[in-house]
N, C-alpha and C positions, 0 to 999 in steps of 0.2 A: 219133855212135854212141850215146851218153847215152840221147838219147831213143829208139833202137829198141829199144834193152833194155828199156824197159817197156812194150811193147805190150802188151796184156792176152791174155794165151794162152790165153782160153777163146773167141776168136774164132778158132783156130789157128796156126799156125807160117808168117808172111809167107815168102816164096820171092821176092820185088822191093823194093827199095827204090829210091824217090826223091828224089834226093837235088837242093839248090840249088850252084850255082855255088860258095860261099862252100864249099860241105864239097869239094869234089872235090878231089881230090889221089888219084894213084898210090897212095902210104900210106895212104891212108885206104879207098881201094875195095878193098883187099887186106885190109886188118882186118876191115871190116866183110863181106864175103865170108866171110874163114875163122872168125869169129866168130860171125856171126849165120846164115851160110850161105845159098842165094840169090844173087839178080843185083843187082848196083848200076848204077841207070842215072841220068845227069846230063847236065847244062849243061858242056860242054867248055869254051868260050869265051865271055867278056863281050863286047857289042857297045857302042862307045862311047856316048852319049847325047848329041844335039844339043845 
């Protein structure tokens, strides 16, 4: 969430973020929702790696 708070808001107000695997968490998609407001969309699941 760190770095959504400095997005430069003379491009305007995001309503999406993208988020990697490593941020996802329930608590975290809730924060950044009622904080930044907008959709939080992610990586639910890691797949293992040969």
């Amino acid at each position: 969430m760190p770095t959504a708070q400095v997005v430069n808001k003379d491009i305007g107000t995001p309503n999406r973020w993208i988020v990697d695997s490593g941020f996802y968490s329930e608590k975290a998609v809730k924060e950044t929702e009622e904080s930044l407001g907008g959709q939080v969309y992610g990586a639910v699941g890691k797949p293992s790696h040969p």
